[in-house]
C-alpha positions in Angstrom: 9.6 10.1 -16.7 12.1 12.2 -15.0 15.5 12.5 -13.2 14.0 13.1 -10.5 11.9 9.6 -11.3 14.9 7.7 -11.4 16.3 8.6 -8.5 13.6 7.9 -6.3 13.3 4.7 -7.8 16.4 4.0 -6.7 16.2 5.0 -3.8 12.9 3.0 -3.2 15.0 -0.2 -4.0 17.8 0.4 -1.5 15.2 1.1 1.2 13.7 -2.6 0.7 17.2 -3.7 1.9 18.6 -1.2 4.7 19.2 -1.8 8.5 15.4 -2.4 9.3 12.0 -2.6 7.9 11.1 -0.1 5.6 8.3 1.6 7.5 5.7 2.9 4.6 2.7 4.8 5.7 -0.4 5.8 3.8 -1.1 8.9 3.1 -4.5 10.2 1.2 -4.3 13.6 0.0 -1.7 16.2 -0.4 -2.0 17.5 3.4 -1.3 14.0 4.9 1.1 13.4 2.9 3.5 16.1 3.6 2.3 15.9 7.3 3.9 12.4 6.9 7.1 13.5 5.1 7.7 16.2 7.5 7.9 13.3 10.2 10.6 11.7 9.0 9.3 8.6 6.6 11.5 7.6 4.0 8.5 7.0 1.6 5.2 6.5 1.2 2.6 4.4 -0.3 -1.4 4.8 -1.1 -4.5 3.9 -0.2 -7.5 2.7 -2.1 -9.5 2.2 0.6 -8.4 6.2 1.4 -9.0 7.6 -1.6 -12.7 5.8 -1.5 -13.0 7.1 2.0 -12.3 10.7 0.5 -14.8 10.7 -1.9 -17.7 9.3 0.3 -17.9 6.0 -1.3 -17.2 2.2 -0.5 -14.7 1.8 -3.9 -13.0 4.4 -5.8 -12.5 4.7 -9.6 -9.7 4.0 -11.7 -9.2 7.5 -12.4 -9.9 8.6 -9.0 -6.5 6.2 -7.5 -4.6 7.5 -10.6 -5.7 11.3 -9.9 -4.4 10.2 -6.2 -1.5 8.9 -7.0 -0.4 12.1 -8.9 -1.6 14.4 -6.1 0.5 12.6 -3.6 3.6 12.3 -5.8 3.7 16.0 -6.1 3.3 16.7 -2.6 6.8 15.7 -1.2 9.9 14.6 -2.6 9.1 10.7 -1.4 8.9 7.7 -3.1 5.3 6.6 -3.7 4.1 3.0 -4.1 0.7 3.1 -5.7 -2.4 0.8 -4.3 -3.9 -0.5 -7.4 -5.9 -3.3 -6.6 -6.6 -5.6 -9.0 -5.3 -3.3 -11.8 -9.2 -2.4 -13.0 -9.2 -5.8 -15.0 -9.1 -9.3 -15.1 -7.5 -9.9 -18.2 -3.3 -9.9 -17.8 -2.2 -7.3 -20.2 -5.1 -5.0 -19.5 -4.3 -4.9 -16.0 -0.6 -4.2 -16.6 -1.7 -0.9 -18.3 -2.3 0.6 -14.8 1.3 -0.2 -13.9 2.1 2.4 -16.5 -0.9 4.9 -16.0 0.2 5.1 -12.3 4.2 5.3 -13.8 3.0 8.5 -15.5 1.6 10.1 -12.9 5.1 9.7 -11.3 5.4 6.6 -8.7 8.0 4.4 -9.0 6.4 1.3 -6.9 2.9 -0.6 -7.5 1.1 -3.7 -6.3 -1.3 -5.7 -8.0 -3.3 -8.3 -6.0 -5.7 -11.8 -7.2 -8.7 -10.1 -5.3 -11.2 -10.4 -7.9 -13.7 -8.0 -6.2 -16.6 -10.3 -6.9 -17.8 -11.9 -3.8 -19.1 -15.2 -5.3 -15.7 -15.7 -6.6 -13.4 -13.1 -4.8 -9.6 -14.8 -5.5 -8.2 -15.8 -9.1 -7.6 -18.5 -10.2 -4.0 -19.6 -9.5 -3.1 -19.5 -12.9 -4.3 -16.4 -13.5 -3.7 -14.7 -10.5 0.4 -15.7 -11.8 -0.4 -14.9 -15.8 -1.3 -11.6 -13.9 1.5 -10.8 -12.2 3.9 -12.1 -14.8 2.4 -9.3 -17.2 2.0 -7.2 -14.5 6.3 -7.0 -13.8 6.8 -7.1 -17.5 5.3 -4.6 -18.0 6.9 -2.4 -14.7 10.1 -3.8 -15.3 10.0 -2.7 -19.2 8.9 1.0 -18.4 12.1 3.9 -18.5 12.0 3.9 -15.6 11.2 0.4 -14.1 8.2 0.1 -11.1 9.1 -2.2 -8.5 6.2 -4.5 -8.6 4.7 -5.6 -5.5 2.3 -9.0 -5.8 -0.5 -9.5 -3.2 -1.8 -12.8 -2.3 -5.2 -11.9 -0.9 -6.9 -15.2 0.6 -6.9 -14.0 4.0 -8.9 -10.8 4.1 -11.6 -13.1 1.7 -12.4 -15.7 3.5 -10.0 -18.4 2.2 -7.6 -18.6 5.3 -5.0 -21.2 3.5 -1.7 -20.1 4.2 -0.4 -22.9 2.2 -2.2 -21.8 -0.7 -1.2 -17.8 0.0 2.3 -19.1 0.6 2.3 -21.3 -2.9 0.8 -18.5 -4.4 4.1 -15.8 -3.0 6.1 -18.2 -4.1 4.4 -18.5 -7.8 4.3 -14.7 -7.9 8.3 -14.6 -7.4 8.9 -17.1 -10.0 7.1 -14.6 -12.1 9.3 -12.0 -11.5 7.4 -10.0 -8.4 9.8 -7.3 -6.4 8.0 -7.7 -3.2 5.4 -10.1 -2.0 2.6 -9.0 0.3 -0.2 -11.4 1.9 -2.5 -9.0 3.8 -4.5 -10.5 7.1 -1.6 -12.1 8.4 -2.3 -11.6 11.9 0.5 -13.3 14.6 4.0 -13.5 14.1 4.2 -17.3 13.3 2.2 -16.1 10.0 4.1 -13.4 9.4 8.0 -16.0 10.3 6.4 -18.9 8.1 5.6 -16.6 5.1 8.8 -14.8 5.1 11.3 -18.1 5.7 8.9 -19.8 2.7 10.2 -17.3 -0.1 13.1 -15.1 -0.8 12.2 -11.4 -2.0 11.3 -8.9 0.6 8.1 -9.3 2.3 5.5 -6.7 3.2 3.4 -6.6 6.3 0.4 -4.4 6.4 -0.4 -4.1 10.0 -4.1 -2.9 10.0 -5.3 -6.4 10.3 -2.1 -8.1 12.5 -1.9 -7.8 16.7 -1.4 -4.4 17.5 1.3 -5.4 20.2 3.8 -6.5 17.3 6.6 -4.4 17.7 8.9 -3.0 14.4 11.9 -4.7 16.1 10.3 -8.0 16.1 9.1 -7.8 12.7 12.9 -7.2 11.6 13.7 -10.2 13.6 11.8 -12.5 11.4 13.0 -10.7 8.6 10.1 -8.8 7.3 11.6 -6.4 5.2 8.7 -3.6 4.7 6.0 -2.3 6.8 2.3 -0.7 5.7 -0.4 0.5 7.4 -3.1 0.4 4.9 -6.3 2.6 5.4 -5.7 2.9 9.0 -4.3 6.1 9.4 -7.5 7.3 6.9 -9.7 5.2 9.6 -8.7 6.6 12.8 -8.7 10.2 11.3 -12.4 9.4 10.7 -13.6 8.2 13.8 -11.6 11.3 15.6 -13.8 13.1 13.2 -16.8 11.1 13.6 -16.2 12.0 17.6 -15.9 15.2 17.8 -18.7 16.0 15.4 -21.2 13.3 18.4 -19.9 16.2 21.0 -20.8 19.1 18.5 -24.1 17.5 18.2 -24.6 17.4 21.7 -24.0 20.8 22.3 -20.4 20.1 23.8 -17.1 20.9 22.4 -14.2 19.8 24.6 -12.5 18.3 21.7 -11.4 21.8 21.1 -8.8 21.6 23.8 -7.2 19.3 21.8 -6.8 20.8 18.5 -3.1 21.5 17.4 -2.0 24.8 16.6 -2.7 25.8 12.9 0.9 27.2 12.8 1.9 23.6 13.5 -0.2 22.0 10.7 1.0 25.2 8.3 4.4 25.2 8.7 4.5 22.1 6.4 2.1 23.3 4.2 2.7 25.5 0.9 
């Protein structure tokens, strides 16, 4: 834990409450992410489903997110808010422990989600999924320097589309103590109004599942307060990739006309 920590903890906070949504993209590796900072984003946040892309599988390991989360720290002088699922357990206190493991290798923001990751049974029970996240910000809250905690309500991307039951869960989840509350799969902005005038801590919107033509300004209108991406950015790299690499294999290579310059891509490299 560092000065350095603190203040882009801070500084994480006060961007859950400026002007407008705080727009958090999600990087994968070092190279994206300082592609990202040079842009102009205020902070950034990971990706599981990145990091699994990266290595060539459907899931990624513990270590692997952790080993992630530490590369893309490093890389820019952001704030990072770490993807760690379902925290690598079921049990309460042993999923809190990646709150810290993922404090250590230097972010200063987390979620944990009630996405079981068993199909037959993919979403907590309630009380669980809140015994959870009550150790979950005890534990991020106790830390020198304290991780604000973001709590997931997963139903939607699992096949339980309540959103009375997501919504009773938010609400359970900031009774416990939960920075941020997050329900991914929300796709229209009725969802997204209904969710954010049912509780009162900031609510984050991942738009990789929602209507594409939702603008940022709307999304402040209804008050949502922060703004993710999830894997997308990792997805549409991939099926440029995917693209060119069909031409390649067909003998053509127009794609070429459309590489940037390397002295672009290097000038925010080391």
């Amino acid at each position: 834990m560092t000065n350095d920590q603190a203040t882009k903890a801070a500084r994480f906070r006060e961007l859950h409450h400026g002007p407008s949504p705080l727009l958090l993209p999600n990087p994968w590796d070092a190279g994206t992410a300082r592609l990202l900072a040079a842009m102009g984003f205020d902070a950034l946040a990971t990706t599981s489903l990145g990091v699994a892309n990266k290595v060539g599988r459907t899931g990624a390991t513990q270590q692997e997110i952790l080993d992630n989360c530490r590369e893309i720290d490093e890389a820019t002088p952001l704030p990072v808010n770490a993807d760690l699922e379902n925290g690598f357990a079921d049990d309460p206190a042993e999923a809190a422990k990646a709150i810290e493991l993922a404090a250590r290798a230097g972010v200063v923001g987390a979620s944990i989600e009630d996405h079981t990751g068993r199909p037959d049974a993919p979403i907590y029970d309630f009380e669980l999924a809140v015994d959870r996240v009550r150790a979950a910000v005890e534990t991020a809250h106790a830390l020198p320097v304290p991780v604000l905690l973001t709590a997931r309500a997963e139903n939607l991307l699992h096949g339980v589309n309540d959103l009375d039951d997501t919504i009773r869960r938010l609400q359970a989840f900031e009774e416990a103590g939960a920075d941020v509350l997050y329900a991914p799969g929300l796709r229209t902005l009725a969802e997204m109004r209904t969710v954010v005038d049912s509780v009162g801590k900031p609510v984050n919107v991942v738009m990789g599942f929602a209507d594409p033509a939702i603008t940022v300004e709307q999304l402040a209108e209804i008050g949502v307060r922060r703004v993710s991406i999830g894997a997308a950015l990792s997805r549409i790299a991939l099926k440029s990739f995917m693209a060119a690499a069909q031409q390649m294999r067909a003998g053509r290579f127009g794609f070429v006309a459309d590489l940037p310059p390397i002295a672009d891509l290097h000038q925010h490299f080391i």
